[in-house]
N, C-alpha and C positions, 0 to 999 in steps of 0.2 A: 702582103707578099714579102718574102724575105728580100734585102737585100745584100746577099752573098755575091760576091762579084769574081774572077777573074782579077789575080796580084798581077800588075805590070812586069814584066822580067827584068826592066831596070833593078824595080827591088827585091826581087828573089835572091841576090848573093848577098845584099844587105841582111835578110830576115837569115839564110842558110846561115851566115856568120854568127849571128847571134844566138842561133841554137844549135851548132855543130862545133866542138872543142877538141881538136887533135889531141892524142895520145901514145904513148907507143904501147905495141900490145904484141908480145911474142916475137919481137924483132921485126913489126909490121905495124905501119901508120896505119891507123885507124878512126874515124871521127865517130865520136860517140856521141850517139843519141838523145836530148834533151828527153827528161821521161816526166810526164803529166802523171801529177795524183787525182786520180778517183778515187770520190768520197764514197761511205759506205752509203747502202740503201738497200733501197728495194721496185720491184719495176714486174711487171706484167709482161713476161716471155711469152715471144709468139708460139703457139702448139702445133701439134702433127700437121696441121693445115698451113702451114708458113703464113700464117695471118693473125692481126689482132682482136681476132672473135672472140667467142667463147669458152673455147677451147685455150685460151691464155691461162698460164700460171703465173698466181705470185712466186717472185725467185727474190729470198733477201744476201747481199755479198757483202764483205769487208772493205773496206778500202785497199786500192792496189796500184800499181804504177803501171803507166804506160808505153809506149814510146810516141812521142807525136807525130812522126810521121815513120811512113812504111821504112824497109830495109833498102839502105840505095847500092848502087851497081859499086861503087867503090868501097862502098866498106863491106858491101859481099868477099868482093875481090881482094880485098886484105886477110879477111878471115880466110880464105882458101889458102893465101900466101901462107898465111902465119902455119897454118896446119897441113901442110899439103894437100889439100884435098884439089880433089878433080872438080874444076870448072864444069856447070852445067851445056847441055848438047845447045842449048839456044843463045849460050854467048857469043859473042863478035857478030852476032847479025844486026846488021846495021838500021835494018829494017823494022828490027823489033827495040832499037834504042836499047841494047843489049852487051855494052862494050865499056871500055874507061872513057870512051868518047861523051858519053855521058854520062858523067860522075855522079850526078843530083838524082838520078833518075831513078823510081822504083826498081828491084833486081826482079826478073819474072824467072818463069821457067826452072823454078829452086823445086826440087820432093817436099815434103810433111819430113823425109826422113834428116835433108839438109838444113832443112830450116834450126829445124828441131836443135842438132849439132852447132848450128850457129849463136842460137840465144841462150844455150848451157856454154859455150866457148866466152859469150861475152857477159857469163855471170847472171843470167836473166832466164825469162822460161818460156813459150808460146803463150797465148792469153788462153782460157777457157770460150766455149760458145757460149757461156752467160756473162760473161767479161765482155768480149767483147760485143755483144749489142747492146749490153747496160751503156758501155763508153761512144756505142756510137750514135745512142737516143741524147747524150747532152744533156739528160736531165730532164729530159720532156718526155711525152709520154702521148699516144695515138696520132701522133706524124710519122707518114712513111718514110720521109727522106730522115727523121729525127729533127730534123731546122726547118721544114716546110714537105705540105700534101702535094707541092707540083713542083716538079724541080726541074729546072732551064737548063739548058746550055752554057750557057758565064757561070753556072755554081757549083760544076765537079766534071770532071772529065768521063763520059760517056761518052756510048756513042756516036747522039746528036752532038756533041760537040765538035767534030769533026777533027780531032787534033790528029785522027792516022798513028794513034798509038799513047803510049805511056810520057807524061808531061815532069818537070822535075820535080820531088817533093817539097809540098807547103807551096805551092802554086796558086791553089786557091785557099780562101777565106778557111779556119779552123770553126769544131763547132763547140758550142758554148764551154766543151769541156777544155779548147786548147788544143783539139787533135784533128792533125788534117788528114784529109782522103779519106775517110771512114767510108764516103759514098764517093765515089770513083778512081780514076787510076789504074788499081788494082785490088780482084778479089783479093781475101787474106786467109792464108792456114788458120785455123784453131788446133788447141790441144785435144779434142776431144775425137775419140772416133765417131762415127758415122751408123747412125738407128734410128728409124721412126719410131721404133715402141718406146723406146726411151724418153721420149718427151710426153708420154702419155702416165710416166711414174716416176720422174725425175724425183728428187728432194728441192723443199724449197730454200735450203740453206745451201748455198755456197756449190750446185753440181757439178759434180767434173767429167761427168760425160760416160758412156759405158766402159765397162773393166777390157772388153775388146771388141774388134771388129775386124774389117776390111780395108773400110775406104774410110776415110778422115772426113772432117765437117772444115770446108770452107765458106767465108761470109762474105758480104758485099759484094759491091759491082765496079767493074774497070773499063777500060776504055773500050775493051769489043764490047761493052754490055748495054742492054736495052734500057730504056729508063725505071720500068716496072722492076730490071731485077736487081736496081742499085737500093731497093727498100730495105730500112733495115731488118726487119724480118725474113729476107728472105735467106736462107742454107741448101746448101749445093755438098753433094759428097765425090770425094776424089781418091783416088788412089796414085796417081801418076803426078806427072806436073804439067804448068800447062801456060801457056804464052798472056793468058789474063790473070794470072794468079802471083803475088809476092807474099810478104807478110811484115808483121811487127813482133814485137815481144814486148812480156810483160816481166813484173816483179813485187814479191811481195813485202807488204811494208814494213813487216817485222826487217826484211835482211837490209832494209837501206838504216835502221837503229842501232 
């Protein structure tokens, strides 16, 4: 059994420090992102079935950058500073840990359209949905959680965990790749829109997902989410936002040469 655990919050400001380096950016403090390299490869995407059956395609990707952990409420909130943009309708709710009151905290309640806006503002792009389940398998391959087939309470923030909401990021243990919350906290936008047929004729080089759609493809599971749906195969499509949903962003590694 894994043993992923629950970081004490004594050292959560210790580890935040160590990966978060203020900036100025647009005449607006910003703390920027520590970004994980993922190596190239290749890995068995889950199919129309959101399972690792046989309906799996080989998907082979590049190497690309991460961010290690989700977008937090303060550097949402600079980014809006710095461009005027309109704060989302579920900030200052107290109840959703949705304010500068907590700085560390995943930002929820962002569109696919704001997100979007945010990771071209901070020079970066949304991940692909083969990006990120590649990143958040850690290099392993037919475990649901990516780290372990039965995932506890102490090893990501779900709903059995009972924490009553979103915890601050890097909270708990990273997985093999360096990147934490892949499996709870919060779902995450991808770049890609949202189609079942598409998984049924994807390319197995590098996909980025249909030329359009409707509703966007979000991954993972957060803190309202059950345990089965923090697997990483499982994809959920949105078009709105939504009080379990944040995001990260990626980058390609030609632009950090």
């Amino acid at each position: 059994m894994s043993t992923r655990r629950l970081i004490p919050r004594a050292m959560i400001g210790l580890v935040m420090c160590a990966a978060l380096v203020s900036v100025a950016a647009a005449d607006a403090e910003i703390a920027v992102t520590k970004m994980v390299l993922v190596p190239a490869g290749e890995f068995a995407m889950a199919g129309p079935g959101g399972d690792e059956g046989p309906e799996s395609q080989l998907v082979r990707l590049d190497a690309f950058y991460l961010d290690a952990h989700e977008v937090t409420n303060s550097q949402y909130y600079a980014f809006c500073q710095a461009t005027e943009r309109k704060l989302h309708a579920l900030w200052d709710i107290e109840k959703l840990h949705s304010s500068l009151d907590f700085p560390d905290h995943p930002v929820l309640g962002v569109s696919w359209y704001d997100a979007k806006a945010y990771a071209e503002w901070a020079g970066k792009r949304l991940p692909t949905e083969a990006e990120w389940e590649y990143a958040a398998r850690g290099g392993t391959s037919g475990q649901r959680f990516g780290f372990t087939d039965e995932l506890q309470p102490e090893q990501a923030n779900y709903k059995s965990s009972k924490q009553g909401g979103t915890v601050a990021v890097m909270s708990y243990e990273p997985n093999a790749y360096g990147l934490y919350d892949m499996i709870g906290n919060l779902r995450e936008w991808t770049s890609d829109w949202f189609s079942e047929d598409y998984l049924s004729d994807r390319p197995e080089y590098d996909p980025q997902g249909p030329e359009a759609g409707i509703q966007h493809v979000v991954r993972g599971g957060g803190w309202y989410s059950g345990s089965s749906c923090n697997a990483v195969h499982v994809r959920n499509p949105l078009k709105w936002s939504d009080f379990n949903v944040g995001f990260r962003c990626a980058k390609d590694v030609s632009e950090e040469n």
